[in-house]
N, C-alpha and C positions, 0 to 999 in steps of 0.2 A: 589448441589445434592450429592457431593462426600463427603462433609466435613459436610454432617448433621447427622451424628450419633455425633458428639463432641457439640452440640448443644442438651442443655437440658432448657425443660422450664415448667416439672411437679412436680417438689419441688423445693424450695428453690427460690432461686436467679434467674429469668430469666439469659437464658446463654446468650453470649454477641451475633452481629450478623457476621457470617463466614463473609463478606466482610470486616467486621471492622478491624476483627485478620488478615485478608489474606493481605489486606490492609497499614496496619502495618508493619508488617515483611518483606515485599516488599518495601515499604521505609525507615524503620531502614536498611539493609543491601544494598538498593541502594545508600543511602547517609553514611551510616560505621557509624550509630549512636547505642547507647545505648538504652537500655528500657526506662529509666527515657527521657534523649534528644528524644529521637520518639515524645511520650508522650506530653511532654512540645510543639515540634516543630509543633505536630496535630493541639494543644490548640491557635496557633496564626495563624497558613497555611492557607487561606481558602483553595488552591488548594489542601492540604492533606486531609482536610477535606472530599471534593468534591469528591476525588479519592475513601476514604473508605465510600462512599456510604451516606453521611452526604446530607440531603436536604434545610436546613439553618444553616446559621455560630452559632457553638454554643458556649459556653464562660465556660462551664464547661467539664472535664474529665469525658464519659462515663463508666468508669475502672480505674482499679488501676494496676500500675506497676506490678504486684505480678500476674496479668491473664493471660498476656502473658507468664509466664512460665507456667502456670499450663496448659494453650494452649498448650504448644511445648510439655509438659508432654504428654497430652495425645494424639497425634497427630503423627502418625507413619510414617517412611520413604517414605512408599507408597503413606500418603497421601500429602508428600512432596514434591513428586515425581510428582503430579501432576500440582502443581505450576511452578516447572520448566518448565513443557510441557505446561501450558498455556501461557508462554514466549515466547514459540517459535513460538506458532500459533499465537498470536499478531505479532509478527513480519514477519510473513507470510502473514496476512493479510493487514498489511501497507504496505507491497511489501519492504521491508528492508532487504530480504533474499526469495533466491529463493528455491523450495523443493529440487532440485538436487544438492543445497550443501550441504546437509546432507548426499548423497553417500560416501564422503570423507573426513575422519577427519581425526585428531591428535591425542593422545593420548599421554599423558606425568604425570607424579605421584611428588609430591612436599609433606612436611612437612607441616603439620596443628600443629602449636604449640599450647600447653594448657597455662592456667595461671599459672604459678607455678613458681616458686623461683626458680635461678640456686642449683640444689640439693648439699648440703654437708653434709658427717655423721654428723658433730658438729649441723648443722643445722637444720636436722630431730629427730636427739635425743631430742632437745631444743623442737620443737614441740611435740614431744611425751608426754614430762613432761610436758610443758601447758594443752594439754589434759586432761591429766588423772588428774592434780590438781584442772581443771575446772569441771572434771566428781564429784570428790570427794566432792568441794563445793556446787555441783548442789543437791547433793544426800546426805549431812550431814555426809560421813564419816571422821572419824578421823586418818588420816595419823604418823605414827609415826615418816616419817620427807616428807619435799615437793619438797626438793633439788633445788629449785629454785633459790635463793641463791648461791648457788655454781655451778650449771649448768651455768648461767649467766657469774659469771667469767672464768668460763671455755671457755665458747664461745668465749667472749675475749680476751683470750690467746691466743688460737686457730687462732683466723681470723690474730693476732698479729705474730705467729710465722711458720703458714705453709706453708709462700711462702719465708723464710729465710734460714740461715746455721740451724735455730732450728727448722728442719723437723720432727725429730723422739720424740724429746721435744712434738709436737701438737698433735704426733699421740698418744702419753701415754695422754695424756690431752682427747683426743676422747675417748678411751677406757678408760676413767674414766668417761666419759657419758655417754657410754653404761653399765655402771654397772648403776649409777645412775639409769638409764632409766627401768634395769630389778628389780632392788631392789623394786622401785615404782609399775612395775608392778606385780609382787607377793604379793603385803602389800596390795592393793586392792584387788585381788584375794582371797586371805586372807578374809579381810573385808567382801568381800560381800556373803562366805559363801554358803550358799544352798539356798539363795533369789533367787527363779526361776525371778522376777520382773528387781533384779537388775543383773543379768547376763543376761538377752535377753538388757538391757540396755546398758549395758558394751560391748554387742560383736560387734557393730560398730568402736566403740572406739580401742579395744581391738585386733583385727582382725590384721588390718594393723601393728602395734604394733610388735605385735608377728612375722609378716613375716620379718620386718625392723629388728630385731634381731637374727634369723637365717639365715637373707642373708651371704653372703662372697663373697669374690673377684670374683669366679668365677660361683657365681648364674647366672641362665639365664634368670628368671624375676623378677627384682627388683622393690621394692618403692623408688622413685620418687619423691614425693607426698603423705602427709596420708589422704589428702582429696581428692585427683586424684590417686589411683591406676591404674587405666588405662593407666597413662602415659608409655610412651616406650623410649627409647635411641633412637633415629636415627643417626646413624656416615652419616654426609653429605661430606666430605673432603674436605670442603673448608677452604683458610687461616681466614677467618676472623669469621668463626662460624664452627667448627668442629662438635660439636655434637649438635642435636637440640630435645626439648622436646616435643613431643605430638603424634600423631598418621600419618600415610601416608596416603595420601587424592591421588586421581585419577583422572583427567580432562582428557574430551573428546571436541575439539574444530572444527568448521568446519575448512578445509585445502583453500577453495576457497579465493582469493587476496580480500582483499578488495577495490573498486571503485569509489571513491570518484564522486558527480556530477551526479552518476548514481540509476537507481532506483532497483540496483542487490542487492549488496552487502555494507551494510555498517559497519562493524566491523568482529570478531570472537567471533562470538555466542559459549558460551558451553552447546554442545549437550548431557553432560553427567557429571556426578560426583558422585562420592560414595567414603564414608571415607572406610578405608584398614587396620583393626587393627592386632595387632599379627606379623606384620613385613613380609607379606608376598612377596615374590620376584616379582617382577613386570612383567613379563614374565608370569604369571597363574593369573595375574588380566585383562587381556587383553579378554580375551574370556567372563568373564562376564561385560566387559566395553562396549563391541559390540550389547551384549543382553541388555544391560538397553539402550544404543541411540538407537536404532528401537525400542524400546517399545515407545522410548518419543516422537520418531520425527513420527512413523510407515511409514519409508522408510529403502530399505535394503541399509546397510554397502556395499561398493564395495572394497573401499582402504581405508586403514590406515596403518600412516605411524607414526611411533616410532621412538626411540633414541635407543645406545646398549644393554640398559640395559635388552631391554626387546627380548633377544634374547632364542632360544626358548621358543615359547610363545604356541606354538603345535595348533595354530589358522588355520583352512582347510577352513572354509567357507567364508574367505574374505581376499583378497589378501593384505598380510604385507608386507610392507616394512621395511627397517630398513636404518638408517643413515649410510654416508661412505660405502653402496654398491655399488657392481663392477658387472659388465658387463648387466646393466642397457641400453640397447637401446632408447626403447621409448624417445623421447625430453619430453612428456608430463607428465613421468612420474617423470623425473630426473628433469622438473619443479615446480613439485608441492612435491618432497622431501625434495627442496630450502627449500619449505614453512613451515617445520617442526620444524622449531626455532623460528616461531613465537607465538607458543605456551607458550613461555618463559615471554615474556613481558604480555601478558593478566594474567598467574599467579601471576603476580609482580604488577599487577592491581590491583586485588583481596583481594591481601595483606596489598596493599598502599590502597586504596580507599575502598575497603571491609575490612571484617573483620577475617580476611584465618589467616593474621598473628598473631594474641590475640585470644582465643579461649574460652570465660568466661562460654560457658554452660557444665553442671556436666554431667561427664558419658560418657562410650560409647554411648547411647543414642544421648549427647548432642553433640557428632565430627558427627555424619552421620547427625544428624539435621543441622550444623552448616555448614557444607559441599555444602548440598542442596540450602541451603537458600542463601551462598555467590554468587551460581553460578546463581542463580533466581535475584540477586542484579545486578551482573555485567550484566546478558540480558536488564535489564531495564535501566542500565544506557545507552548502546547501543542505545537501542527502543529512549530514551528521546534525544539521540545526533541528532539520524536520523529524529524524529520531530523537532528539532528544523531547521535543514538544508532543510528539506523538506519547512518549514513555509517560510524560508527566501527564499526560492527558487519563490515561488508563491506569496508573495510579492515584489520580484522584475520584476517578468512577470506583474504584475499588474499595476504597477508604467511604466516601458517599453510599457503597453500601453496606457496606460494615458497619456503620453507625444507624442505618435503616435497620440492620437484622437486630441489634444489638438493643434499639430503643424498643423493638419487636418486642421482644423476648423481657423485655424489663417489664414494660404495658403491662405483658400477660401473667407475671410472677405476680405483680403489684395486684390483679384482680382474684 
């Protein structure tokens, strides 16, 4: 009912059916596959089949790779938002998770990296000139030079010399690309004149271009990326990855232990996620982290409990905690603080087994979509663990009494 406004079926093309897409994107990110691998993996599953609402095994693709974006295109945070919450209520209703662990979560914020190339000027200028000598061929203008050619060995040089005693050598070599890079883009600007056509053409192209050349050392929002402007610097301060590219993503996890054997608790469900663009401090994403888990799960927040980062967080309606506080009484509360690291490894889940760490959809658009739908992957991969332990649980009660009846029944012949 929610997802039928995206469903059109009075021109053109009947639209595809919502189970099909919902379907889909629920096993692409439960399993950490591709469009095309989804795809393929439906065309032989029968149980994938089965799941997206297929009533016999069929032997051809319903769609083509190219629907699920134009899905995700039109398909908004909100309505994405409801998929996670039908996650949770499956798993409320296998009994896999109880309502009152959703009084107490976690809350911790990680890097969602984009696709993009470790950024270097030599690198992005290189790209710039491909661009605009693609834009030029596409549109039949005549360049008076294409500098491709000498960009090329520039770059060369570059990757050759900047990490040597010939530092200041690479950087006159970069700053001979960025001349390059502006020479080319004035000679099209040139070119194209007062053609209203080909300047609404050029200003995608051109845009990025233009910011990448008046950056400086000390701009505050750089490119990155000229096909990802959205990209951000994250400084993580770790040894082995300092800075990271993409946008800061926000997970909300339940706090309750998980209990293996029992029919409470089987994993850390995330009660929440939304991407964080713009770099904002973590401590003023916490109060709208609160408001989207009671809208998904519609149970009030009691505690949540953070890490330092998220110190004043100016949160009054639901008691925070924070890691390494003192004069902490409660045993139950300084138990379930323990619990606040566990938030760590399901991100590292998400990463490994979803798709948190590669981020291949365009846009800010496509990190909040991408966001939503990791965390909808890792509930069902949850859901899928605790069926299958549940199964095995009830086939070995079955089996246990079968060899009850069986020893039964022998006792009594033998008498």
């Amino acid at each position: 009912t929610h997802f039928g406004r995206l469903y059109i079926d009075k021109k053109g093309r009947p639209g595809l059916p919502t189970r099909l897409m919902v379907g889909l994107h629920l096993l692409q990110h439960a399993k950490g596959l591709s469009d095309e691998a989804v795809c393929a993996a439906w065309l032989e599953n029968p149980y994938f089949q089965y799941f997206c609402g297929a009533t016999y095994f069929q032997h051809k693709l319903p769609l083509d790779r190219s629907s699920m974006t134009r899905w995700r295109k039109r398909a908004g945070t909100e309505d994405l938002d409801k998929i996670l919450a039908e996650t949770l209520a499956a798993a409320q209703r296998a009994r896999a998770v109880e309502p009152k662990a959703f009084e107490r979560v976690t809350v911790d914020s990680t890097a969602q990296t984009k696709a993009v190339a470790h950024p270097t000027d030599s690198g992005l200028y290189m790209r710039a000139i491909e661009w605009m000598n693609r834009f030029a061929d596409r549109h039949g203008l005549a360049l008076r030079q294409s500098f491709m050619r000498l960009a090329k060995r520039c770059r060369v040089q570059v990757a050759r010399q900047i990490h040597s005693r010939a530092h200041k050598q690479a950087l006159r070599v970069v700053r001979r690309m960025r001349t390059f890079t502006g020479r080319l883009l004035r000679d099209i600007v040139r070119k194209i004149g007062e053609d209203l056509q080909l300047q609404e053409a050029f200003k995608p192209v051109a845009d990025p271009i233009f910011k990448l050349l008046a950056q400086t050392t000390n701009s505050k929002k750089k490119i990155y990326a000229l096909h990802a402007p959205e990209v951000e610097c994250i400084a993580k301060g770790k040894a082995r990855t300092r800075y990271e590219f993409g946008t800061k993503a926000s997970f909300a996890v339940i706090n309750a232990k998980s209990k293996k054997g029992s029919d409470r608790v089987q994993g850390q469900y995330v009660v929440g996620a939304r991407a964080c663009p713009n770099l904002p401090y973590e401590g003023h994403t916490l109060k709208d982290q609160i408001k989207r888990v009671e809208r998904l799960t519609g149970t009030k927040v009691k505690r949540a409990y953070v890490d330092q980062g998220y110190r004043g967080h100016g949160v009054t309606q639901t008691e925070v905690y924070i890691s390494r506080a003192r004069g902490i009484t409660s045993p139950t509360i300084k138990r379930e603080l323990k619990r606040r690291s566990a938030i760590e490894p399901v991100i590292g889940h998400m990463k490994s087994d979803g798709k948190l760490e590669r981020n291949w959809l365009a846009g800010a658009h496509g990190d909040a979509v991408n966001v939503l739908l990791v965390a909808a992957g890792h509930n069902i991969r949850l859901l899928l663990t605790w069926l299958k332990s549940f199964c095995a649980f009830v086939m070995a009660l079955s089996m246990a009494v079968t060899k009850t009846k069986n020893y039964a029944d022998y006792s009594q012949l033998a008498a």
